[in-house]
BASE-968163 format. One line per 5 residues: number of its first residue (from 1); for each residue x negated, z negated, y of C-alpha. Coordinates in Angstrom, 3 decimals. Example, Ala and Ser with C-alpha at 12.3 -4.5 7.8 and 13.67 -1.06 7.14 Angstrom:
2
1> -12.300,-7.800,-4.500  -13.670,-7.140,-1.060
***
This chain:
699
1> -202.240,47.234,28.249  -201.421,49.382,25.181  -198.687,46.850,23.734  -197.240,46.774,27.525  -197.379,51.111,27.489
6> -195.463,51.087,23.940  -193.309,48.184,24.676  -192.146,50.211,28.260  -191.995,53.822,26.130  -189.869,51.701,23.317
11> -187.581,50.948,26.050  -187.370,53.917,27.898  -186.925,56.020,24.632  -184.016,53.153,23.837  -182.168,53.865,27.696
16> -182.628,57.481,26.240  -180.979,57.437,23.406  -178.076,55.299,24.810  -177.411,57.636,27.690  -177.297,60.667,25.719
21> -175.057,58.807,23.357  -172.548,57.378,26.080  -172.901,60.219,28.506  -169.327,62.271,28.768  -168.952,65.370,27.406
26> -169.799,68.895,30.183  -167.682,71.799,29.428  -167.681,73.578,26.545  -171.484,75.008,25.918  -171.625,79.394,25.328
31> -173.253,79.579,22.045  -177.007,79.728,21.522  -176.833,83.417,20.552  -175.131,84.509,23.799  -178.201,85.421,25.243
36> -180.893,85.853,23.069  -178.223,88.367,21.183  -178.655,90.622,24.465  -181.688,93.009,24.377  -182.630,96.381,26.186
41> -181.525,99.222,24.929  -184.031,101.545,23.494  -185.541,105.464,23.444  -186.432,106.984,20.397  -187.937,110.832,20.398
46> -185.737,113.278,18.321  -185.887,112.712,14.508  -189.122,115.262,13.001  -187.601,117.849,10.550  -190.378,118.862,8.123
51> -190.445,121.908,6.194  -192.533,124.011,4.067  -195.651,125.567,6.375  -195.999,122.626,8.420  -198.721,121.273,9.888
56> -199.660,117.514,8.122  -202.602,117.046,9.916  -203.922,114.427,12.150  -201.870,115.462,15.130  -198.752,116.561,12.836
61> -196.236,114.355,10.582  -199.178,112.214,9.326  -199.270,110.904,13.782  -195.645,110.655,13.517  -195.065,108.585,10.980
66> -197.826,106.234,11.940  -195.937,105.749,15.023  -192.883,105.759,13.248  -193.802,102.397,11.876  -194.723,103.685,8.056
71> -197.299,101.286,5.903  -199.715,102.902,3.629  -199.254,101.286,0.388  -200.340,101.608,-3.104  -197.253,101.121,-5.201
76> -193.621,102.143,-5.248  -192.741,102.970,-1.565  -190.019,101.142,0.015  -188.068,102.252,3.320  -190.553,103.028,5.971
81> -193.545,102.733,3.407  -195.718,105.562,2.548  -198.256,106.623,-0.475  -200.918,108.415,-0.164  -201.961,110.634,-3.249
86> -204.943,113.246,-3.576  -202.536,116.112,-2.668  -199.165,114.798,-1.726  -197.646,111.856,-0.085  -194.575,109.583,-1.398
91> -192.175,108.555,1.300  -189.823,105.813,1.338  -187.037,106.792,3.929  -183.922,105.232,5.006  -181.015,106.112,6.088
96> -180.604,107.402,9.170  -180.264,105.628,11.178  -180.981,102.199,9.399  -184.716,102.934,10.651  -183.970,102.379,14.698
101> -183.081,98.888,13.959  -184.961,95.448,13.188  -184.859,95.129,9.799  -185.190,98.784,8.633  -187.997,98.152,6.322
106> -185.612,95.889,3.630  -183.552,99.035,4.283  -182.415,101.107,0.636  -184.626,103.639,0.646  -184.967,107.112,-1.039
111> -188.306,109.107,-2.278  -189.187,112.235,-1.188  -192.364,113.529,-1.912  -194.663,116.416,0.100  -196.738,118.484,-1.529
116> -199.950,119.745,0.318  -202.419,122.125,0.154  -206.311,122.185,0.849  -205.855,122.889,4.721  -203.208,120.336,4.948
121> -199.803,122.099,5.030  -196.971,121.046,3.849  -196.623,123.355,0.550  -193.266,121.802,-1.330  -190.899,118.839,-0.522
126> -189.777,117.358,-3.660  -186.289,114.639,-4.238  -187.212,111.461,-6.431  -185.204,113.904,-9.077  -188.209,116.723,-8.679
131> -185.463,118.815,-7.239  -187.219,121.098,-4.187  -185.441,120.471,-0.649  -185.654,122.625,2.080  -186.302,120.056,5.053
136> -186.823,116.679,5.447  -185.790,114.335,8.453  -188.697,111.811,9.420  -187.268,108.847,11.534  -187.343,108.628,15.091
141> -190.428,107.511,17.418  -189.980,104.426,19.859  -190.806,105.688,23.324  -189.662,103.278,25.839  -186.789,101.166,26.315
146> -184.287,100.842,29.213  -184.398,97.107,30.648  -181.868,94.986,32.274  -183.016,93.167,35.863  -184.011,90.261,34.122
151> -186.781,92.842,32.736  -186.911,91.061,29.094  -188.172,92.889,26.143  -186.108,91.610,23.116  -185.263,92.466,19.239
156> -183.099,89.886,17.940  -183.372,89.499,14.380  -181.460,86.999,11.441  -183.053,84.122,10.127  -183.339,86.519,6.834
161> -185.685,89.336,8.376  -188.660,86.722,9.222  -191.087,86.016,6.818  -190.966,82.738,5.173  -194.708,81.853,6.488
166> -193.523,82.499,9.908  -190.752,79.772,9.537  -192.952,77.436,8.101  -195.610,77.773,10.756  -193.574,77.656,13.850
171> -191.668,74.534,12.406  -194.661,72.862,11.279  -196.729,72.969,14.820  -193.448,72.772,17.286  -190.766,70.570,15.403
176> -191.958,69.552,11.952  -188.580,67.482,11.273  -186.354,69.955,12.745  -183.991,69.977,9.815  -183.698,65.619,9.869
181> -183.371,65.004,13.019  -179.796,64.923,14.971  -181.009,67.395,18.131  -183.797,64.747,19.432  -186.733,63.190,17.834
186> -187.089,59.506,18.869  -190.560,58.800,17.353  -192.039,62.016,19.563  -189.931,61.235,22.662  -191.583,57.200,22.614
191> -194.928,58.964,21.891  -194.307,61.776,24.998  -193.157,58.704,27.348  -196.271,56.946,26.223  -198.231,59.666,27.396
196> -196.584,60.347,30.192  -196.575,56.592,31.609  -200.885,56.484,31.247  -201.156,59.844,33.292  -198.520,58.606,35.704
201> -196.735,62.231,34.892  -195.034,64.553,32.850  -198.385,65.654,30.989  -196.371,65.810,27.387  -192.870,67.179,26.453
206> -191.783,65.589,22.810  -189.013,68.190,22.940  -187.576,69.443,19.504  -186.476,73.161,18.635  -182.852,72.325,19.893
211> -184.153,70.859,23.038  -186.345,74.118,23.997  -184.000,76.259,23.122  -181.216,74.226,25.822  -184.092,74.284,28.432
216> -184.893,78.022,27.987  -180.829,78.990,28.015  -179.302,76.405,30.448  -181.660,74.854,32.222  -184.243,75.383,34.982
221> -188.231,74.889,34.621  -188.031,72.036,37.138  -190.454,68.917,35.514  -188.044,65.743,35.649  -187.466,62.977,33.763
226> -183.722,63.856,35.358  -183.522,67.064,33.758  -185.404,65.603,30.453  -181.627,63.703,30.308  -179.785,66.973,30.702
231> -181.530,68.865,28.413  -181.548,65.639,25.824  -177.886,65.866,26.144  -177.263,69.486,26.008  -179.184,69.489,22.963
236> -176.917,66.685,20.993  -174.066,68.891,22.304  -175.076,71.706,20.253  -176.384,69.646,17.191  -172.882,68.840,16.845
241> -171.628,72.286,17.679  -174.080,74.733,15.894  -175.330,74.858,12.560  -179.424,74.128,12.047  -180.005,77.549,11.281
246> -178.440,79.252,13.726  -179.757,77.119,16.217  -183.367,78.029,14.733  -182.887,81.407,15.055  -181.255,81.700,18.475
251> -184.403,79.660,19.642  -186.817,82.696,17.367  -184.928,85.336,19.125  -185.184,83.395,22.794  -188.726,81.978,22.542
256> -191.080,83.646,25.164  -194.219,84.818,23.481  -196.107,86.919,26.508  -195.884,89.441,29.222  -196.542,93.320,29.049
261> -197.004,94.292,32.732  -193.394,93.526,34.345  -191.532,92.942,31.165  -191.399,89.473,29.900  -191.666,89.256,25.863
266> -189.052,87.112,24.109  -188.377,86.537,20.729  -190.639,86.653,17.526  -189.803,90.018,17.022  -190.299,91.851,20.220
271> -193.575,89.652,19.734  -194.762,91.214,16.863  -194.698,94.504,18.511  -196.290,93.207,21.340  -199.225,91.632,19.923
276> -199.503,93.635,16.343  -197.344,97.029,16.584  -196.093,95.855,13.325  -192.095,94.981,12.150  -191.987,91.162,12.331
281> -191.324,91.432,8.576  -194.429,92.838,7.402  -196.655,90.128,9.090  -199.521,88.402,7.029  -199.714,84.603,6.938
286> -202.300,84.284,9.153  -200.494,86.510,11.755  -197.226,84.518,11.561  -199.583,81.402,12.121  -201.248,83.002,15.326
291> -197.581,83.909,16.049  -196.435,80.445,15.980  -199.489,78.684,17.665  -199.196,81.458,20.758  -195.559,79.303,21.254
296> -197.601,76.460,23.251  -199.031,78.974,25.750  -198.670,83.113,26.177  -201.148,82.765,28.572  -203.605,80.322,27.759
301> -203.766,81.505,23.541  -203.436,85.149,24.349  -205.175,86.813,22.023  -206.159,89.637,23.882  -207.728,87.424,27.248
306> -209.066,84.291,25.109  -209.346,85.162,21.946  -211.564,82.206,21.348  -208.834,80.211,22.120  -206.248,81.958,20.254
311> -208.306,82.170,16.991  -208.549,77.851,17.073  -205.160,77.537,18.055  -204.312,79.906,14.732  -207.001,78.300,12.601
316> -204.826,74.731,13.441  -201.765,75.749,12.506  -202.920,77.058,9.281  -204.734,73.599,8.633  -201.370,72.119,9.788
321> -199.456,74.546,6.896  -202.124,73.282,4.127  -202.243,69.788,4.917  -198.216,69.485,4.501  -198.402,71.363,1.295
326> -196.312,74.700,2.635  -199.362,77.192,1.241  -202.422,76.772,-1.031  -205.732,76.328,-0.886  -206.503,79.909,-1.613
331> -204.287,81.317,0.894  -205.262,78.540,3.800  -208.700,79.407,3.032  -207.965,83.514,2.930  -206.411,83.394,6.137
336> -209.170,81.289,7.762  -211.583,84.325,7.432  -208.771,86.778,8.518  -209.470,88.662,11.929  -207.090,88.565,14.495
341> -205.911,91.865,13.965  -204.484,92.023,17.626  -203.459,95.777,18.396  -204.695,97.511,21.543  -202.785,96.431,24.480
346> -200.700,99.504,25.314  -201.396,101.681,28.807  -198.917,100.965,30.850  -198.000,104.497,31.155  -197.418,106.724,28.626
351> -196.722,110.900,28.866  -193.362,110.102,27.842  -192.878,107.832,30.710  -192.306,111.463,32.353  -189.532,112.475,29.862
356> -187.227,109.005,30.668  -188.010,109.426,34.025  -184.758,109.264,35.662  -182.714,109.018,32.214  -180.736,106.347,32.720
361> -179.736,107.295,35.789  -178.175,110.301,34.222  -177.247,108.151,31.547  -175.346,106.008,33.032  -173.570,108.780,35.563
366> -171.808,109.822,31.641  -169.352,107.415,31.548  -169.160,106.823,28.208  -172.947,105.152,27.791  -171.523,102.725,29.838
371> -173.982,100.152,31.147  -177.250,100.746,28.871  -179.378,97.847,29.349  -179.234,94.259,27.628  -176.803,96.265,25.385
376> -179.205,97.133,22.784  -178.096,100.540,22.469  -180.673,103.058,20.536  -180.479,106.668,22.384  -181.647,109.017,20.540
381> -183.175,111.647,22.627  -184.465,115.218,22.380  -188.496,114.142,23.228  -190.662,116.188,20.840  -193.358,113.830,21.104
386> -196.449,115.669,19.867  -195.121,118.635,22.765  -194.793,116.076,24.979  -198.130,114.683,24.524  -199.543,118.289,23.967
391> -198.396,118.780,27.225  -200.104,116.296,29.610  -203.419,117.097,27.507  -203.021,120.759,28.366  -202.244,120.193,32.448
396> -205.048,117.753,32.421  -207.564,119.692,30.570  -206.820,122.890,32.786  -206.560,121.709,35.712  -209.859,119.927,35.284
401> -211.488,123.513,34.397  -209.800,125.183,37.479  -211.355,122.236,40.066  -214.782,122.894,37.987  -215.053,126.603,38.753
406> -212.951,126.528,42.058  -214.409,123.796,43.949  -212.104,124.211,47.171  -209.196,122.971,44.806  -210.902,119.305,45.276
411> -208.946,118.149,48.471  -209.548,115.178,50.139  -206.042,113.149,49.756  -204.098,116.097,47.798  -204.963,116.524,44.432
416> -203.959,119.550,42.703  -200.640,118.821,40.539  -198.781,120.505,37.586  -195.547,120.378,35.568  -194.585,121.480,32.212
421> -190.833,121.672,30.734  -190.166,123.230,27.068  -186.757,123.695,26.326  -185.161,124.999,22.654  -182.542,127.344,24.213
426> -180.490,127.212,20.844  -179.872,123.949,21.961  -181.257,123.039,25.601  -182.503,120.409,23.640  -185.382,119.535,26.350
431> -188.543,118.993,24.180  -191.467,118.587,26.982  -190.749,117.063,30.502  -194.249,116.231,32.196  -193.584,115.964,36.094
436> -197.009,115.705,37.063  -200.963,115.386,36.108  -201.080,111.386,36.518  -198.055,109.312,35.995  -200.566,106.432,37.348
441> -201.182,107.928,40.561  -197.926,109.549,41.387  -194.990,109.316,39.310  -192.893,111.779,42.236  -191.331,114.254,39.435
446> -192.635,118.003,40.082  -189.998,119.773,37.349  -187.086,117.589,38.317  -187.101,116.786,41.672  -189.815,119.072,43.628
451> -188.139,122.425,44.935  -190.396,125.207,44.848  -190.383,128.971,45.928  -190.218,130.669,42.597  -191.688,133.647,43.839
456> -192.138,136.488,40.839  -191.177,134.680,37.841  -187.578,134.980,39.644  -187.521,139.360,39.033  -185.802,139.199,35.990
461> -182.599,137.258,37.506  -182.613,140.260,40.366  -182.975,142.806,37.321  -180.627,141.090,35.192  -177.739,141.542,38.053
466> -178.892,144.726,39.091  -178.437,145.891,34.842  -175.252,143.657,34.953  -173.667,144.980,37.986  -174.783,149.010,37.765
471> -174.128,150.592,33.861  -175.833,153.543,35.209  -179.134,151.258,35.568  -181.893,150.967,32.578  -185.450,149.954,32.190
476> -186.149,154.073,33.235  -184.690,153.714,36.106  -187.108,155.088,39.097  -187.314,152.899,41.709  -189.905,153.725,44.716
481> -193.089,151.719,45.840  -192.836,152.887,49.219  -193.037,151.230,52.507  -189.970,149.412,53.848  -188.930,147.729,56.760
486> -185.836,145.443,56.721  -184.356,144.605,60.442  -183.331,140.922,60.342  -182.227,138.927,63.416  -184.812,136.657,63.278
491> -187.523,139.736,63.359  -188.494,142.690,60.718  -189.473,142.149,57.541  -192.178,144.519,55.798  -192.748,143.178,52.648
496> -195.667,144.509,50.288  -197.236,144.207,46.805  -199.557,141.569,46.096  -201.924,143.792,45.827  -201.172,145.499,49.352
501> -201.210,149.048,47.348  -198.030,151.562,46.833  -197.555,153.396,43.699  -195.078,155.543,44.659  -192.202,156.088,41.904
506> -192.048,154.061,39.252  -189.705,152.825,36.730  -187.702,149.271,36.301  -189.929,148.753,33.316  -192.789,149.369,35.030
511> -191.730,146.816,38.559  -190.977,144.247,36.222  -194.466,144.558,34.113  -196.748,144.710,36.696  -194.666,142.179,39.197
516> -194.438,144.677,41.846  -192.609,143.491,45.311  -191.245,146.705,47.091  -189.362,148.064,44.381  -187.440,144.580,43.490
521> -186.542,144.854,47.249  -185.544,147.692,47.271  -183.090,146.752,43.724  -181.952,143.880,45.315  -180.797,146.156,48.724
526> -179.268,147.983,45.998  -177.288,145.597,44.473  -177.001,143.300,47.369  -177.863,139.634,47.667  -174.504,137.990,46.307
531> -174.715,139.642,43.563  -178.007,138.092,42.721  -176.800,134.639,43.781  -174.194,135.124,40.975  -176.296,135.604,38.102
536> -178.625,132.577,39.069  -175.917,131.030,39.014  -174.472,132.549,35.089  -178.118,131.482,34.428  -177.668,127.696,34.924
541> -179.803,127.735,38.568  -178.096,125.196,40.887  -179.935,124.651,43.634  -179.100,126.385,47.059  -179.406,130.336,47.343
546> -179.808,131.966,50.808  -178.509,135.773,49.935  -180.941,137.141,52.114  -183.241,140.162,51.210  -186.105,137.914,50.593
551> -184.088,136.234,47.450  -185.100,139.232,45.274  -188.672,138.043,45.470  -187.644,134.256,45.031  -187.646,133.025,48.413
556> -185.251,130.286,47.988  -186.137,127.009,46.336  -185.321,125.946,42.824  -186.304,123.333,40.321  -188.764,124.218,37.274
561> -185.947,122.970,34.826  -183.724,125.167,36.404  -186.041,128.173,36.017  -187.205,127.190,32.550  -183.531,126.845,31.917
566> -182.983,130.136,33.323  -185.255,132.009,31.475  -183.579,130.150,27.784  -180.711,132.161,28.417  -182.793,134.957,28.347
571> -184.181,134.104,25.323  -181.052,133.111,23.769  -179.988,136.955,24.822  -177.455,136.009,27.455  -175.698,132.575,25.897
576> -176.553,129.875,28.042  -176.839,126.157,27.055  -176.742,123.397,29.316  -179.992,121.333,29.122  -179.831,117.806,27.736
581> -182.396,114.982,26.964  -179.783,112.553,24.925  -178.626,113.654,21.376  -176.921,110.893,20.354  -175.957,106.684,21.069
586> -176.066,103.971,18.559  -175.077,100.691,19.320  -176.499,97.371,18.220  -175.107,97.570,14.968  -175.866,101.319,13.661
591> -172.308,102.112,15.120  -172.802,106.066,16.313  -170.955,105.078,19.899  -171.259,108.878,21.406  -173.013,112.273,21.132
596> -174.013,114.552,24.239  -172.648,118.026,22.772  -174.314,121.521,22.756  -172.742,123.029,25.771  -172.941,126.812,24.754
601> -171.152,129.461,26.577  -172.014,133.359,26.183  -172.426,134.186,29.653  -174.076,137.835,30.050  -174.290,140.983,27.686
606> -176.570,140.748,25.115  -177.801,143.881,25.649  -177.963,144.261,29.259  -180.483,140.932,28.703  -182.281,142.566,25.777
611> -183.367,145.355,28.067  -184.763,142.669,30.777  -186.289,140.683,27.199  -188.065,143.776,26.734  -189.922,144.421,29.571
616> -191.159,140.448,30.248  -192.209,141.443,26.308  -194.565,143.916,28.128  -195.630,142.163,30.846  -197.375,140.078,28.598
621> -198.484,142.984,26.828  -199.580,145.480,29.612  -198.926,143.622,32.561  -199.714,140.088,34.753  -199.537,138.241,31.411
626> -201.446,140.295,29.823  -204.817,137.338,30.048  -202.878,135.382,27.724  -204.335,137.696,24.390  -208.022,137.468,26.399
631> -206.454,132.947,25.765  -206.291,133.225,22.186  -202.705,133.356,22.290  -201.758,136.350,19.552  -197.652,135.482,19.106
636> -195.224,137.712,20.776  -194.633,136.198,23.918  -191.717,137.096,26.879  -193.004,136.529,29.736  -193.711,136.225,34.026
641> -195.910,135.185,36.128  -195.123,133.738,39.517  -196.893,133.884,42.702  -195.264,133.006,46.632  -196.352,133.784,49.912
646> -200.095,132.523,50.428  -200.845,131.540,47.096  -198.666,128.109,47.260  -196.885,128.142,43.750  -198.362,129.160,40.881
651> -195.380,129.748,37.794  -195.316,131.342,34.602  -192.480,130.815,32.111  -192.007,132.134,28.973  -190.422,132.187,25.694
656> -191.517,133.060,21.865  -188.469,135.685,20.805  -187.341,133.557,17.626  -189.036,130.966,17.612  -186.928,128.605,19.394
661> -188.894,127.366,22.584  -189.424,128.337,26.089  -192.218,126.971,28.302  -192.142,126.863,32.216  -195.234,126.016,34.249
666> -196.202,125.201,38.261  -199.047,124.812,39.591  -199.872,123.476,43.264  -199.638,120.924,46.315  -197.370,118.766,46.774
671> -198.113,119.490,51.242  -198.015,123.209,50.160  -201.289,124.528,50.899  -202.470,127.343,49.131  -204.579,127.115,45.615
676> -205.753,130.670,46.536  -204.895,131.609,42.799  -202.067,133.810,41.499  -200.087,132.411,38.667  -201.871,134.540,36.040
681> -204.906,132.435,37.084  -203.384,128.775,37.520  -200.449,128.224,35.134  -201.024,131.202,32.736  -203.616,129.315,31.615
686> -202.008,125.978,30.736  -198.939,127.859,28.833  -201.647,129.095,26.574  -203.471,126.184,25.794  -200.126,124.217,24.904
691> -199.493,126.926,22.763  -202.577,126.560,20.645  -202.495,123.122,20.274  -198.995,123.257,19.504  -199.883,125.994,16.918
696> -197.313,127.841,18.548  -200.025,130.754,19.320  -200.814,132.069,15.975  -198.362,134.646,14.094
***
């Protein structure tokens, strides 16, 4: 029976060979590299400038530069390598912006040392010449990438980059005389037919490197001894075609190695990050042999769901690397007892999921990014990562504390929402974009997409054009707190403090401070609706404007990044910039491709906007703001709070007068009932505990 079973797989591996050998050339074949070369292009945060005073701490540049991919070692650092001494660290860095790509870590690199002191501030930064420097750029953070619809994660990578072991490993377990044989390996293919022809089916493959690689470009997963002929061909087609190594790397770059959620995870690279959040380069041998023996099945070896399995299937491959003399005993028998060293599997949402939110989108509406994905572009964005993160903790943590001691904010099927944007209005670089208090659970964007009455925090556009249009105005001015009624044709209007109190006369300064109602209605009489409608929009505020009396206490809708946006031309004493999230696109090869410019325009006097800078300075001081020093927060702060018509929206926004960032904050339901809580209550609170964990609230 077992002479008939050879004698049958002799023959069938002889009708093989003979058809691949007679069978007329197809059309020309794309190279190998055509698709594994494509990947998605990826997000990185904004590059971390470090200076003297910072913060090195566990949440400060030592967090970045873990996730900027550094290694703790204990010699000579090389690019993206760091040492760590008793009072200093020794940084290898590249060159911008060498460290975005695969690779970066056989990057030149340069030294720059950082001095710290016993709290763990950064004290001095130091050249590899001991000459001080004044900053220092940190490479950018990976945050997400921007996939094509085939929704494949790769990084390809040269035959080079990998690490010898890896090499070894993969050919020694999947195609041991890869570099001998002509595209096809007779003795496997007889001993795959054999195997095939007891269990009456395709149970064994036999296929070489060349052969896998044909099936996973040009071929379909269909299990046929018809396609086994295609692919058999295709692959002496590119024997003769493609160099061996070339054709080994194309298949390292194509190889499928697992799935994280949606995304399918090609390529030893990608891989690496997958399974180890390490550069493929800095793997050890026994993680380039777990590598390798995942290749026979994602699923059934993944580490992270069988790691029984996975652990033999590595042990096997290093047994296989011993046995044909590629490492030593001492190294075979090192990376026996070596763990698995699998990193946590990452959530599948992240806070900066908020932040690219909608990116590409405007991305791609720029003509000049083109089409982004399966480019392998690298966009560098504006994402302050440790605000970003800072952020979410903050809405989280407060709104949490507000359910606690407000009970009635639990509703059955609404849950109470937030959203956060801080902006750097020297550059409307936007730092923080969290659109709501669970990505999970709703991803619907509250500071992009949700239009909100405003409600208070929208005085100091009305005072603004009130300053603008009459020189005769200042913050002295007396306005009255009086009763008014206002005949419109749908009915009369008699608006009233929140408070339901009149105070009689009182000053601009004064309306503005303590956020009272009658006397911006009776400015905005004064200087009459369009008038206000044309400094929201000098302001950057887009959305539509009814000029109706009701606008001078924010009646119409507008976004939060419009506000926040708003309120950075304040702070940037009339010149507005345009927000943007994108700083600058590299392409595949390091090649800058474009820049999204500053757009800065002086829009409004400087000192008609001082005067309106000066009394938000007081409303934190004296007025509705004023429970942000009872919050810990001791900075000088500009600032309103933000209240509409039955408690719905809760807003305060606010900027730090040189300091370089302005925060805007809402609070509420997404069906618009009321939280019962005035902003000074519900999002006063979260600007001030970003602030201190930010360590933006200390002088």
């Amino acid at each position: 029976m077992a002479r008939r079973l050879w004698l049958a797989g002799f023959g069938l591996g002889v009708a093989l060979g003979l058809t691949v050998a007679w069978w007329p050339e197809g059309p020309a074949l794309r190279s190998p590299h055509a698709r594994s070369a494509a990947e998605p292009s990826r997000l990185f945060s904004r590059p971390l400038v470090i200076r003297p005073g910072d913060e090195a701490g566990p949440r400060g540049i030592r967090e970045h530069l873990r996730r900027a991919g550094f290694r703790e070692v204990a010699g000579r650092p090389q690019a993206m390598e760091l040492r760590v001494e008793a009072r200093a660290w020794v940084l290898g860095l590249p060159a911008f912006p060498a460290s975005l790509f695969a690779g970066a870590s056989r990057a030149p690199a340069r030294q720059v040392r950082i001095e710290l002191d016993g709290a763990g501030r950064v004290t001095e930064l130091r050249s590899e010449d001991g000459s001080s420097l004044a900053q220092v750029m940190l490479p950018p953070v990976a945050i997400g990438s921007l996939y094509g619809p085939s929704r494949v994660d790769r990084e390809p990578v040269g035959l080079h980059e990998l690490p010898p072991a890896l090499i070894d490993a993969v050919l020694v377990i999947e195609d041991r005389r890869f570099f001998d044989h002509p595209g096809l390996d007779v003795r496997r293919t007889v001993g795959a037919l054999i195997a095939n022809l007891r269990a009456a089916a395709l149970v064994e493959g036999g296929s070489t490197i060349t052969q896998q690689l044909v099936k996973n470009l040009y071929l379909t997963p269909e299990r046929s001894f018809t396609r086994k002929l295609r692919e058999a061909r295709l692959a002496r087609q590119i024997e003769r075609a493609v160099e061996k190594p070339a054709i080994l790397e194309a298949y390292l770059n194509e190889v499928y190695l697992g799935q994280r959620g949606s995304v399918a995870v090609h390529g030893v690279a990608a891989a690496a990050r997958h399974w180890f959040d390490r550069d493929v380069g800095s793997l050890s041998l026994a993680e380039c042999a777990l590598l390798a023996g995942i290749l026979r099945g994602p699923s059934a070896y993944s580490p992270r769901r069988h790691p029984g399995a996975a652990l033999n299937r590595r042990n096997l491959v290093l047994n296989e690397l011993y046995q044909a003399g590629r490492i030593d005993e001492g190294a075979w028998s090192g990376a026996l007892q070596a763990e698995l060293g699998i990193a946590p599997a990452p959530p599948l949402t992240t806070a900066a999921d908020w932040f690219q939110q909608d990116l590409a989108r405007e991305l791609r509406r720029k003509s000049a990014f083109g089409l982004l994905s399966d480019r392998g572009l690298r966009v560098v964005t504006t994402l302050d990562l440790a605000l970003q993160e800072a952020a979410q903790r903050a809405i989280g943590r407060e709104l949490s504390a507000l359910e606690a001691e407000h009970p009635a904010l639990l509703r059955e099927g609404s849950r109470l929402q937030a959203a956060l944007v801080a902006i750097d209005p020297r550059r409307g670089d936007v730092l923080a974009l969290i659109g709501g208090r669970d990505r999970e659970r709703s991803s619907f964007h509250r500071a992009l997409r949700s239009r909100r009455q405003p409600g208070s925090v929208f005085k100091p556009v009305v005072a603004l054009a009130a300053l603008v249009e009459d020189a005769e105005l200042d913050l002295e001015t007396i306005l009255r707190d009086e009763p008014i009624t206002i005949r419109r044709p749908e009915g009369t209007w008699r608006p009233g403090n929140y408070d339901r109190r009149f105070r009689g006369p009182v000053t601009l300064r004064e309306a503005i401070e303590r956020s009272l109602n009658v006397p911006f209605v009776r400015l905005g009489q004064r200087v009459g609706p369009d008038a206000i409608v044309r400094m929201a929009r000098t302001l950057g505020i887009e959305s539509p404007l009814e000029p109706v009396p009701a606008l001078s206490l924010g009646a119409s809708e507008v976004t939060l990044l419009e506000m926040t946006s708003a309120y950075a031309t304040l702070a940037g004493e009339g010149t507005h910039v345009t927000p943007r999230r994108v700083q600058v696109v590299f392409d595949a090869a390091a090649r800058r491709v474009v820049g999204e410019p500053v757009e800065r325009s002086a829009r409004v006097s400087a000192a008609r906007v001082r005067l309106v800078n000066e009394a938000l300075l007081g409303a934190v001081e004296r007025g509705t703001g004023r429970r942000l020093r009872a919050l810990g927060v001791s900075v000088p702060v500009a600032g309103k709070t933000g209240t509409t018509t039955n408690d719905r929206d809760a807003w305060f926004i606010g900027f730090l007068p040189g300091r370089d960032l302005v925060v805007g904050v809402w609070v509420g339901f997404d069906d618009g009932h009321s939280i019962g809580l005035p902003g000074s209550r519900a999002a006063l609170p979260i600007f001030a505990a970003f602030l201190k964990e930010t360590h933006h609230a200390e002088r």
